[in-house]
PABA-318589 format. One line per field, with one value per residue: residue number from 1; residue in three letters; x, y, z of N, C-alpha, C in turn. Coordinates in Angstrom, 3 decimals. Example, Ala and Ser with C-alpha at 12.3 -4.5 7.8 and 13.67 -1.06 7.14 Angstrom:
n = 1|2
res = ALA|SER
nX = 13.190|12.850
nY = -5.690|-2.250
nZ = 7.800|7.080
caX = 12.300|13.670
caY = -4.500|-1.060
caZ = 7.800|7.140
cX = 13.200|12.900
cY = -3.300|0.030
cZ = 7.800|7.870
% end
This chain:
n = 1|2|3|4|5|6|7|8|9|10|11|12|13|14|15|16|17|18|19|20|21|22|23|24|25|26|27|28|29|30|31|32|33|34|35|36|37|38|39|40|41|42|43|44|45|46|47|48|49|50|51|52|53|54|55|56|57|58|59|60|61|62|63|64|65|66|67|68|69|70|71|72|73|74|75|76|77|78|79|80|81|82|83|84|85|86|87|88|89|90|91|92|93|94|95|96|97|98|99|100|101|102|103|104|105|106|107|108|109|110|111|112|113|114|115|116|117|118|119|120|121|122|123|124|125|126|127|128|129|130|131|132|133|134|135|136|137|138|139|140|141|142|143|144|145|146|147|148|149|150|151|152|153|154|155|156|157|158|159|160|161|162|163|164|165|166|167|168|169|170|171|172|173|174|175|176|177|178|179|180|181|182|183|184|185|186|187|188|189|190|191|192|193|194|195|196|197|198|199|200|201|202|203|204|205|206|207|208|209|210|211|212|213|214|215|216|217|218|219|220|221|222|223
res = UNK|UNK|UNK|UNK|UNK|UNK|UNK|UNK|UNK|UNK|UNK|UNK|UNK|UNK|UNK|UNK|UNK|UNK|UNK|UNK|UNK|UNK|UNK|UNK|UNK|UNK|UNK|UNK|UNK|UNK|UNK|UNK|UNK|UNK|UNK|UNK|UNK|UNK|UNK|UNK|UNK|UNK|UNK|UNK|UNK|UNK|UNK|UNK|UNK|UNK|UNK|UNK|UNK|UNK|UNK|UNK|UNK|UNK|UNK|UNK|UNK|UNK|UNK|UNK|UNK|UNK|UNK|UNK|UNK|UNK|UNK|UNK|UNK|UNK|UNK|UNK|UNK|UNK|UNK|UNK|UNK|UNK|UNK|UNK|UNK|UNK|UNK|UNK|UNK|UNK|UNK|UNK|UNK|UNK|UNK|UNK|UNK|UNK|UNK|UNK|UNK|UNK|UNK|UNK|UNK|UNK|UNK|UNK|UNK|UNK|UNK|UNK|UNK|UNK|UNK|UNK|UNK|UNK|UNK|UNK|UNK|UNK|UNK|UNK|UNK|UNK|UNK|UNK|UNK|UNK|UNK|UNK|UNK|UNK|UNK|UNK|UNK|UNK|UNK|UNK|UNK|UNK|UNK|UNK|UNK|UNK|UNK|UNK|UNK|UNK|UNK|UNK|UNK|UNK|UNK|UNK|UNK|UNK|UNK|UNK|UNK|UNK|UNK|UNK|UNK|UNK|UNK|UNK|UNK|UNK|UNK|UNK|UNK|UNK|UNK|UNK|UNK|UNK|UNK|UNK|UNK|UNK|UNK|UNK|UNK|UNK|UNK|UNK|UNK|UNK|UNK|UNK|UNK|UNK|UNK|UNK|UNK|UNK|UNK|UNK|UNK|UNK|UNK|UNK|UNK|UNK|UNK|UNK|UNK|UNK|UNK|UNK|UNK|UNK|UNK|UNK|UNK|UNK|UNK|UNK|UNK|UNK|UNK
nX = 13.755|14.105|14.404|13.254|13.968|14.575|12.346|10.801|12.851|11.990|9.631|10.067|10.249|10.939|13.238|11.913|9.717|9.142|9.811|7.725|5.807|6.598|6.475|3.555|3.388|4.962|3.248|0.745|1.814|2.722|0.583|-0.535|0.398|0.614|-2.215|-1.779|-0.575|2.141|4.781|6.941|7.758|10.607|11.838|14.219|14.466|15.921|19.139|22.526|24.329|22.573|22.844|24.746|23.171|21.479|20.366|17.471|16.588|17.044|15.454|12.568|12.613|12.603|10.619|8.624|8.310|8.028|5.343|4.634|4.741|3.444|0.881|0.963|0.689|-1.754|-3.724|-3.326|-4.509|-6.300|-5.242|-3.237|-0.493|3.145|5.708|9.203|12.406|15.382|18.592|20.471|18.691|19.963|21.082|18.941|15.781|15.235|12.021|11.588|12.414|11.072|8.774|9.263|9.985|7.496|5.605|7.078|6.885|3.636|2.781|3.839|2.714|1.258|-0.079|1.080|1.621|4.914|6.392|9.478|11.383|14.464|16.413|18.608|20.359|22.965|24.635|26.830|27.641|25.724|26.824|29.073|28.350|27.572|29.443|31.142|29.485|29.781|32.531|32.104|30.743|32.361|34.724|33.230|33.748|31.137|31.461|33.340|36.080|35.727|33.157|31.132|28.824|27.402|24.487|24.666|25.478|24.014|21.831|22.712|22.512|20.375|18.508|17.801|15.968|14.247|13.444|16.044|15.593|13.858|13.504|14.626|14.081|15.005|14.113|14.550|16.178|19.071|21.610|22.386|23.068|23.721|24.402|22.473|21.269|23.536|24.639|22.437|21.331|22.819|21.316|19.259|16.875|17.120|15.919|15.445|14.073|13.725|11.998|10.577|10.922|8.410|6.754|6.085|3.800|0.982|0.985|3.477|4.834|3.689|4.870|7.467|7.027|6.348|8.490|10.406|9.417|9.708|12.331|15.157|16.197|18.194|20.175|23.248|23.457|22.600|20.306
nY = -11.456|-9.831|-6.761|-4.478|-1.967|-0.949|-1.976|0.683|2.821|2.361|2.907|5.991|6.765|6.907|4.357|3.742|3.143|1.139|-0.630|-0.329|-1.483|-4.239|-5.192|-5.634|-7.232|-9.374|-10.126|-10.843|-13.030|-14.871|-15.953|-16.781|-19.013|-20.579|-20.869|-22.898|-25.141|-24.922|-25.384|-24.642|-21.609|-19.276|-15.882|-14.051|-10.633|-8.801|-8.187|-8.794|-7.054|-5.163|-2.844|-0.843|0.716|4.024|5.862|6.577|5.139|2.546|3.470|3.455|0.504|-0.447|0.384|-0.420|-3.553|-3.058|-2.458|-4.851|-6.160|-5.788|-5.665|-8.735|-9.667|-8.495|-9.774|-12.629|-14.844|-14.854|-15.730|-17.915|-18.221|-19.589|-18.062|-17.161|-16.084|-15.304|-14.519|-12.069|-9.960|-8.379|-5.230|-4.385|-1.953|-1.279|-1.201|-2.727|-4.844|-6.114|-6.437|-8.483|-10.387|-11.052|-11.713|-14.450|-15.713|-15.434|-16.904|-19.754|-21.936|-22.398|-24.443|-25.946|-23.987|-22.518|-19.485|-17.937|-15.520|-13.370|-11.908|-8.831|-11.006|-12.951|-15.699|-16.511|-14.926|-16.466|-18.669|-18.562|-17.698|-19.635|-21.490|-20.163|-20.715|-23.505|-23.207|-22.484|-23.711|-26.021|-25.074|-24.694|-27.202|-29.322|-31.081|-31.932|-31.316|-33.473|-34.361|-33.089|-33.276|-33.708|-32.809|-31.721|-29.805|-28.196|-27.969|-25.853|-23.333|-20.606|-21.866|-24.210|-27.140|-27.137|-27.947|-27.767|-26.130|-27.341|-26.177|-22.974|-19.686|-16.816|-13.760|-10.882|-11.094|-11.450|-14.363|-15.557|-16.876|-15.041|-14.516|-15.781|-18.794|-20.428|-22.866|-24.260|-24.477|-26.509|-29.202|-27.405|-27.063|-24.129|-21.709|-19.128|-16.371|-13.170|-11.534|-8.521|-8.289|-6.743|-7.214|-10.315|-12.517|-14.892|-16.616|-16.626|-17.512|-20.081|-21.148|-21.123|-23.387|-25.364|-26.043|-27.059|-29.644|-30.657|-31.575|-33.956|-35.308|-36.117|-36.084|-36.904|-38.890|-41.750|-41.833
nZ = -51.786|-54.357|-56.096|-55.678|-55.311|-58.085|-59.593|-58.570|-59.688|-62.580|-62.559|-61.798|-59.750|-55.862|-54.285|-51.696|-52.564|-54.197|-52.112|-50.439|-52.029|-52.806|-49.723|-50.107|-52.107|-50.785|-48.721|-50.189|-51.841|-49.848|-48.288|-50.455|-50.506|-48.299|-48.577|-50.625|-49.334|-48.472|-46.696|-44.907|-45.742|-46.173|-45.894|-47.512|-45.942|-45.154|-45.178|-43.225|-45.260|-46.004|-44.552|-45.164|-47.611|-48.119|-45.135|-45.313|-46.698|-45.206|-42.840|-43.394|-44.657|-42.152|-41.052|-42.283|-42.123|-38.857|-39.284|-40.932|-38.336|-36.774|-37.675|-38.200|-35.397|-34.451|-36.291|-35.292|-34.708|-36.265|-38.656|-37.974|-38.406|-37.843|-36.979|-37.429|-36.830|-38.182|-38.115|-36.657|-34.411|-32.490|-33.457|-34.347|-33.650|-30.081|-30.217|-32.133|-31.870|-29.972|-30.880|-32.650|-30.557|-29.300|-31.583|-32.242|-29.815|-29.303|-31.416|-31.357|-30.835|-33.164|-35.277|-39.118|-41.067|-41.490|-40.986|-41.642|-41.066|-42.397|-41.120|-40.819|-41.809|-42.180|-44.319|-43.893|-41.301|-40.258|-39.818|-38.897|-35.392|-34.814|-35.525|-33.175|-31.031|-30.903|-30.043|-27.618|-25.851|-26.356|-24.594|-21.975|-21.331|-22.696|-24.465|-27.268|-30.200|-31.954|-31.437|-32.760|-35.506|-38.514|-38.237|-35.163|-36.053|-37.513|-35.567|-34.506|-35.640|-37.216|-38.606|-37.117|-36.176|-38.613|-41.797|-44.612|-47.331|-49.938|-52.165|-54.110|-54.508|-56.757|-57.426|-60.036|-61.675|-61.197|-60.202|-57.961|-55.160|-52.927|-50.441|-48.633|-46.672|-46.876|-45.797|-45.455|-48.247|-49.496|-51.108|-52.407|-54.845|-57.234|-58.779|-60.705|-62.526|-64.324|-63.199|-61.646|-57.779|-56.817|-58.847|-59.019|-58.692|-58.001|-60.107|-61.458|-58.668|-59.440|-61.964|-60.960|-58.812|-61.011|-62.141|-60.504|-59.809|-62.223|-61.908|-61.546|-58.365|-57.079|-54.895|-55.172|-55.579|-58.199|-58.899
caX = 12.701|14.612|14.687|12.291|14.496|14.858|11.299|10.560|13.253|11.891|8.914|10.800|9.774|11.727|13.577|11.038|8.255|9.615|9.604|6.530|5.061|7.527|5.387|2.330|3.797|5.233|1.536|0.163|2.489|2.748|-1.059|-0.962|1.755|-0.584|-3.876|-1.451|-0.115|3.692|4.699|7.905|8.083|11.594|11.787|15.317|13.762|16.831|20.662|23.657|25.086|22.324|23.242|25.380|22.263|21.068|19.733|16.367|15.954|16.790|14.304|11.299|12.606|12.825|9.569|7.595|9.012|7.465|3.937|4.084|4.573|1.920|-0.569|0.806|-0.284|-3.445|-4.618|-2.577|-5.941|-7.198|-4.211|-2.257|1.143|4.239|6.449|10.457|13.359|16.655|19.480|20.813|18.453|20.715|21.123|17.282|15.573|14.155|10.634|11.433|13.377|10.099|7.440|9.761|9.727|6.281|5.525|7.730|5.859|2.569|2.584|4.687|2.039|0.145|0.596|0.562|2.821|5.984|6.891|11.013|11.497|15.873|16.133|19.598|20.761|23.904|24.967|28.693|27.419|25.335|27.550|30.064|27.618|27.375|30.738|31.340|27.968|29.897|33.577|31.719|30.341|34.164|35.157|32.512|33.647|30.331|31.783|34.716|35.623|35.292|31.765|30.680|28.618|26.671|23.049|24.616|26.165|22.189|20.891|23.129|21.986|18.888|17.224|17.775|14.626|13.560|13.838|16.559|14.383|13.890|12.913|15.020|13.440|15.758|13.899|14.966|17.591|20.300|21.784|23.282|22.266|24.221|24.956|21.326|21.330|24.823|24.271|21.021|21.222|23.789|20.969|18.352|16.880|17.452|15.267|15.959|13.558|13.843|10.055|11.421|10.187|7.263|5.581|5.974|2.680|0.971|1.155|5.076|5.292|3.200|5.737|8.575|6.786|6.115|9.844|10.803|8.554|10.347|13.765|15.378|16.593|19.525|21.612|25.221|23.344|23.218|19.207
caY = -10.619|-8.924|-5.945|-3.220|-0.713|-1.130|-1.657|1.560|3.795|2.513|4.105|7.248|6.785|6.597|3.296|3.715|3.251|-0.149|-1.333|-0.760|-2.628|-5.174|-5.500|-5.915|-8.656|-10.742|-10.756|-11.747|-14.412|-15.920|-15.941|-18.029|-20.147|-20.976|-21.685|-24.560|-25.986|-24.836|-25.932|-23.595|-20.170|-18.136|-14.704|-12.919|-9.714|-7.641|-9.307|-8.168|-5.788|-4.343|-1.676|0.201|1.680|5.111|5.356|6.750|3.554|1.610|3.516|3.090|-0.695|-1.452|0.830|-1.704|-3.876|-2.839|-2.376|-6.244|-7.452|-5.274|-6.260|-9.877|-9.691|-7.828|-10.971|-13.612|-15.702|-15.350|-16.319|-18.777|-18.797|-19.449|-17.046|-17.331|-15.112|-16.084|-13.637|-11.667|-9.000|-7.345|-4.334|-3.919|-1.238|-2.108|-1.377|-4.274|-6.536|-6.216|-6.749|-9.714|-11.742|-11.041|-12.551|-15.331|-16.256|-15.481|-18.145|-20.469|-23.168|-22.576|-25.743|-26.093|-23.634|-21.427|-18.833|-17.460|-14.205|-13.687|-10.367|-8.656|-12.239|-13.610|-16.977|-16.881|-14.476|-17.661|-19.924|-17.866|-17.902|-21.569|-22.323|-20.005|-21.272|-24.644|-23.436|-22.173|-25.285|-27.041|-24.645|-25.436|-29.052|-29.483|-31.616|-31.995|-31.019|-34.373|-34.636|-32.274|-33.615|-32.361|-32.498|-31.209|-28.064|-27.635|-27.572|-24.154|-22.484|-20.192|-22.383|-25.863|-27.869|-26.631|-28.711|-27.976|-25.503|-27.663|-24.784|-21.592|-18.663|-15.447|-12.585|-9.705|-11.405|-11.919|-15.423|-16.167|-16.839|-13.381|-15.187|-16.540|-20.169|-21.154|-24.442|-25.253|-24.462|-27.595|-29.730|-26.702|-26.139|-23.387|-21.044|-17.659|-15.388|-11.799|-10.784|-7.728|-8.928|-6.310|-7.796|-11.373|-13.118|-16.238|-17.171|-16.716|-18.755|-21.587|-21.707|-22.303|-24.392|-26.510|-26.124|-28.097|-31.152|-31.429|-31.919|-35.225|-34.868|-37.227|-35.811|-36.934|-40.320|-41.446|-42.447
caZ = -52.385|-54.974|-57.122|-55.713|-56.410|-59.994|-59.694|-58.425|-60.679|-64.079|-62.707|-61.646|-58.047|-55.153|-53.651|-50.618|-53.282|-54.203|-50.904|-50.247|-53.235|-52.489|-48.942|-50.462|-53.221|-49.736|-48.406|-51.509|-51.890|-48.379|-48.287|-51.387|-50.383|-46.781|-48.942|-51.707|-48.726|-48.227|-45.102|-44.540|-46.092|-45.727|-46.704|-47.201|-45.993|-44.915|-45.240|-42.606|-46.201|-46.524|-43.770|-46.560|-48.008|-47.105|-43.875|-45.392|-47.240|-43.821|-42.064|-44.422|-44.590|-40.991|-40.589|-43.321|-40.960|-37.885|-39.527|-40.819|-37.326|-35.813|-38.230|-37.602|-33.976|-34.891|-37.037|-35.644|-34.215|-38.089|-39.916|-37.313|-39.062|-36.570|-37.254|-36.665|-37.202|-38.880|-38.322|-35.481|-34.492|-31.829|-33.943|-34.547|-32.516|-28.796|-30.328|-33.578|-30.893|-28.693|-31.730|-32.823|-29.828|-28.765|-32.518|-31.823|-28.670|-29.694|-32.879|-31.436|-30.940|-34.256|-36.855|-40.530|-42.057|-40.086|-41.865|-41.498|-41.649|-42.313|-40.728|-40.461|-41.724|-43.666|-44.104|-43.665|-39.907|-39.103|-39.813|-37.464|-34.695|-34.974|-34.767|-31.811|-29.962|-30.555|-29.644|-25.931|-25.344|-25.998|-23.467|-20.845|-21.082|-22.451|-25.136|-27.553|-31.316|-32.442|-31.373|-33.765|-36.733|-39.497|-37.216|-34.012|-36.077|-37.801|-34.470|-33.548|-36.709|-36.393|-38.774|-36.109|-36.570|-39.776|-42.939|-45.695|-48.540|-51.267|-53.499|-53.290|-55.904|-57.115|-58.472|-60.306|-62.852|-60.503|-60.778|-56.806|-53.516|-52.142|-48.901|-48.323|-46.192|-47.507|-44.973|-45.846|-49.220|-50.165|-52.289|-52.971|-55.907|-57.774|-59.487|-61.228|-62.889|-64.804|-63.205|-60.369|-56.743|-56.693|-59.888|-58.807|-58.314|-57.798|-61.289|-61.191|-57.931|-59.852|-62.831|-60.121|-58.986|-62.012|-62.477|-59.535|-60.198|-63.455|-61.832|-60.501|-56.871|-56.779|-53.887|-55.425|-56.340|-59.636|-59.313
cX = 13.381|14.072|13.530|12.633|14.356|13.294|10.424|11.578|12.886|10.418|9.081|10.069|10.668|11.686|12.313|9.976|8.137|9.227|8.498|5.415|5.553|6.648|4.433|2.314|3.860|4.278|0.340|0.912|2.678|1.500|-0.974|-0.223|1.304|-1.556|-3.176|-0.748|1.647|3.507|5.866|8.150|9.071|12.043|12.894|14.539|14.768|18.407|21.612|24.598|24.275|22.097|23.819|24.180|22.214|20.367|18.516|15.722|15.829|15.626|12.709|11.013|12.230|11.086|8.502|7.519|7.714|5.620|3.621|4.040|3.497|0.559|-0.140|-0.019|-1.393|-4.262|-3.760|-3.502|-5.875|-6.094|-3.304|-1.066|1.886|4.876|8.171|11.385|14.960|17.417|19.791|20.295|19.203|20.887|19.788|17.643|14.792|12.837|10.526|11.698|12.190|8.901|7.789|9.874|8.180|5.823|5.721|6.606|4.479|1.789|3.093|4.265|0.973|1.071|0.121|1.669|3.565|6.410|8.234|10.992|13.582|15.986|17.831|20.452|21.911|24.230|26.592|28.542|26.393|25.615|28.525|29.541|27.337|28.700|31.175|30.563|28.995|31.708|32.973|31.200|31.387|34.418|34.888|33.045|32.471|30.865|33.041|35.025|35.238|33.618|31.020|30.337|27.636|25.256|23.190|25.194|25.058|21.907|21.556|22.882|20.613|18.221|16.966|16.360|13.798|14.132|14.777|15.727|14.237|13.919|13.751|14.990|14.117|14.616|14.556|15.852|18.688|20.311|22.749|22.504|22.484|24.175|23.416|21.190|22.353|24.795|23.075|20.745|22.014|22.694|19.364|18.028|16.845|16.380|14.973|14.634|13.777|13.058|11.065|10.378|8.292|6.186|5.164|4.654|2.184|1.181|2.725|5.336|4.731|4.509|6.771|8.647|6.859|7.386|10.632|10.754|9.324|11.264|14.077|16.322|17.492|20.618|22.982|25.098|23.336|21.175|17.880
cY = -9.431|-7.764|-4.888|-2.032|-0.012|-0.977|-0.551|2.502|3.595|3.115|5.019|7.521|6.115|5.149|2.867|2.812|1.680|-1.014|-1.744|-1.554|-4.036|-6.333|-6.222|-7.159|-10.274|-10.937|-11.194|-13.245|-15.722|-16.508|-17.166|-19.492|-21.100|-21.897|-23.455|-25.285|-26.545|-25.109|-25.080|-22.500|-19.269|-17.232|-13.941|-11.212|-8.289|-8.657|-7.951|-7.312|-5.076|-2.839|0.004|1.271|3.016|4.876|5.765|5.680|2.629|1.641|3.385|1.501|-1.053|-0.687|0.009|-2.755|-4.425|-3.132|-3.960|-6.727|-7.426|-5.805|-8.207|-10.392|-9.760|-9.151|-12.011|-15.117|-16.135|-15.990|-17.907|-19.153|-18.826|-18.727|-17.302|-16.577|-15.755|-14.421|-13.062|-10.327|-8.206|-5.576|-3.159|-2.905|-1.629|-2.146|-2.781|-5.502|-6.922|-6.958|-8.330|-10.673|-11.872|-11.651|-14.100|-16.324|-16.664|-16.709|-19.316|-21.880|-23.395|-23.938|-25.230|-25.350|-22.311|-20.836|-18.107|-16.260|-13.862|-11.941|-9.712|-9.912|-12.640|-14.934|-17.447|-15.911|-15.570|-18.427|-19.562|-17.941|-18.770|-21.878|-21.404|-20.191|-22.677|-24.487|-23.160|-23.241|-26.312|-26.435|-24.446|-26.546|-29.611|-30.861|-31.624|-31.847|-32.368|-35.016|-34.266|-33.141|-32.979|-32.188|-32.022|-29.632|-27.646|-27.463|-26.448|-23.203|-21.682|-20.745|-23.911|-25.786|-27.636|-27.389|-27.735|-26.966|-26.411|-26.864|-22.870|-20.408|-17.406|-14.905|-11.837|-10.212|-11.684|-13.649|-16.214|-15.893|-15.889|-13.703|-15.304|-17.739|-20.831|-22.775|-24.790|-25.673|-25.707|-28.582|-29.128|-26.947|-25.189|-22.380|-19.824|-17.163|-13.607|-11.093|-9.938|-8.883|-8.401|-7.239|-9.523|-12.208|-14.053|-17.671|-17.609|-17.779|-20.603|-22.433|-22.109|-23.451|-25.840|-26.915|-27.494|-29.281|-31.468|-32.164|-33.159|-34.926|-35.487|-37.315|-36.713|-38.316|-40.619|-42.065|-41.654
cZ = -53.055|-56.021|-56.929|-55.706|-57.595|-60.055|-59.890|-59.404|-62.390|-64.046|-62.442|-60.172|-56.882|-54.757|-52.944|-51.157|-53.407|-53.194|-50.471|-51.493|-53.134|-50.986|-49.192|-51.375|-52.096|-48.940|-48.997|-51.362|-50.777|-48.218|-49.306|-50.615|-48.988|-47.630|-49.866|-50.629|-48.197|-46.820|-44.215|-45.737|-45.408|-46.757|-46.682|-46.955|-45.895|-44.707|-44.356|-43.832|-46.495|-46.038|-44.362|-46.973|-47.486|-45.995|-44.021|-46.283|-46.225|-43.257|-42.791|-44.499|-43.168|-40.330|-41.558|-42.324|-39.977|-38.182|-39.601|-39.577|-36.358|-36.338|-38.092|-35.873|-33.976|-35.107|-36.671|-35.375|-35.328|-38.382|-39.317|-38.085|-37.703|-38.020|-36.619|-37.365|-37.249|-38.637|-36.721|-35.243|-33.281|-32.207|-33.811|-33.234|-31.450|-29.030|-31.212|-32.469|-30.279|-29.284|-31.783|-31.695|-29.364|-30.366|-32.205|-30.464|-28.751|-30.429|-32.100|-31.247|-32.225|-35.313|-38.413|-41.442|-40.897|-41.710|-41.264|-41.940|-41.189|-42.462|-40.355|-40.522|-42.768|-43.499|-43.342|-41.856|-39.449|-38.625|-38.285|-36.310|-34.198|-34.581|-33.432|-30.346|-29.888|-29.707|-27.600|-25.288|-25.138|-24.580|-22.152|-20.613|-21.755|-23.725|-25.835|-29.266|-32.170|-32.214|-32.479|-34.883|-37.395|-38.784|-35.834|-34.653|-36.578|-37.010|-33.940|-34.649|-36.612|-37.476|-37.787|-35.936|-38.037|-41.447|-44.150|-46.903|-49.404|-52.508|-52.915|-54.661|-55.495|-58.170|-59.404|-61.575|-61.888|-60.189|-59.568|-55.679|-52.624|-50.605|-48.516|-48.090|-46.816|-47.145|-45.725|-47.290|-50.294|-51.487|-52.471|-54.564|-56.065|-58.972|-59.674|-62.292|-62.651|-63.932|-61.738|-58.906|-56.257|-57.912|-59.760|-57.958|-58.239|-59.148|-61.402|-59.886|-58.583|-60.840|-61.670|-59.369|-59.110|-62.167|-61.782|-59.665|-61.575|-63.216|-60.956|-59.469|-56.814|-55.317|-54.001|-55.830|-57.630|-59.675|-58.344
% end
């Protein structure tokens, strides 16, 4: 969910400002993305670099944050999304760590569409995670490195059970995945748009869409 920065300084309004429009764009959009019948929705919402920032952009972010998960609770009867968290919230604060599993729990028997939220998340720190979840298990005895194949190293990933994206949409003009599901991402599509992340609306998710359906899926076949 890129570019609410930029968003916010070409109107001469703080970062913060961004963000929060940014909010309001990823509850528009999820909402839609429920009623046409997505079935997994994952949201880069905060990436393990984006710590760097000021810490009055953090706290505004991780306090947006907090509000979505409260008002998730609030309405989670009405809305029944499952809800799951990609990344390593260790960092988070004991109030986010507390919202986030009580989320987690809450949803965790609703069907139809799960929505991912990739919170404090990088690809190349999941991957790491993964392979040392699998070197502790060598060293139990619990197995051996030759066991290892490509569906037992998905299942130590924090997306294990969760299908592959087919569809993976960049805002803002930027033209890379910036360490977003490096694993999963092997036969994504791909889809880039100028439009910032605040202005991005259901119209914009339709064209990507349409985009998709154009393209032939081959995975490395020739048909």
């Amino acid at each position: 969910m890129d570019g609410n920065g930029r968003w916010a300084a070409k109107r001469g309004l703080p970062r913060t400002a961004g963000h929060v429009a940014g909010a309001e764009t990823f509850r528009r959009v999820a909402t839609y993305c429920k009623e046409i019948g997505v079935e997994y929705l994952t949201v880069y919402a905060f990436s393990t670099e984006n710590w760097k920032r000021s810490s009055e952009e953090i706290e505004a972010i991780m306090g947006l944050f907090g509000k979505y998960l409260e008002e998730a609770i609030r309405d989670m009867e009405k809305n029944r999304v499952r809800i799951h968290f990609f990344g390593d919230l260790s960092p988070l604060s004991e109030p986010l760590r507390d919202l986030c599993a009580q989320v987690e729990e809450k949803s965790k028997t609703f069907e139809g569409v799960q929505l991912n939220m990739c919170i404090n998340y990088g690809g190349r720190d999941e991957i790491l995670r993964a392979v040392r979840a699998w070197g502790e298990n060598i060293a139990a005895g619990e197995c051996s490195p030759s066991d290892l194949t490509e569906e037992r190293f998905s299942g130590l990933l924090d997306s294990a059970g969760v299908p592959d994206p087919d569809l993976i949409i960049r805002p803002s003009g930027e033209q890379r995945l910036s360490n977003f599901l490096l694993w999963q991402a092997a036969y994504s599509e791909l889809y880039y748009t100028d439009v910032l992340w605040p202005d991005f609306n259901e119209e914009e998710l339709e064209k990507a869409i349409t985009a998709f359906h154009s393209r032939s899926r081959r995975y490395g076949g020739t048909k």
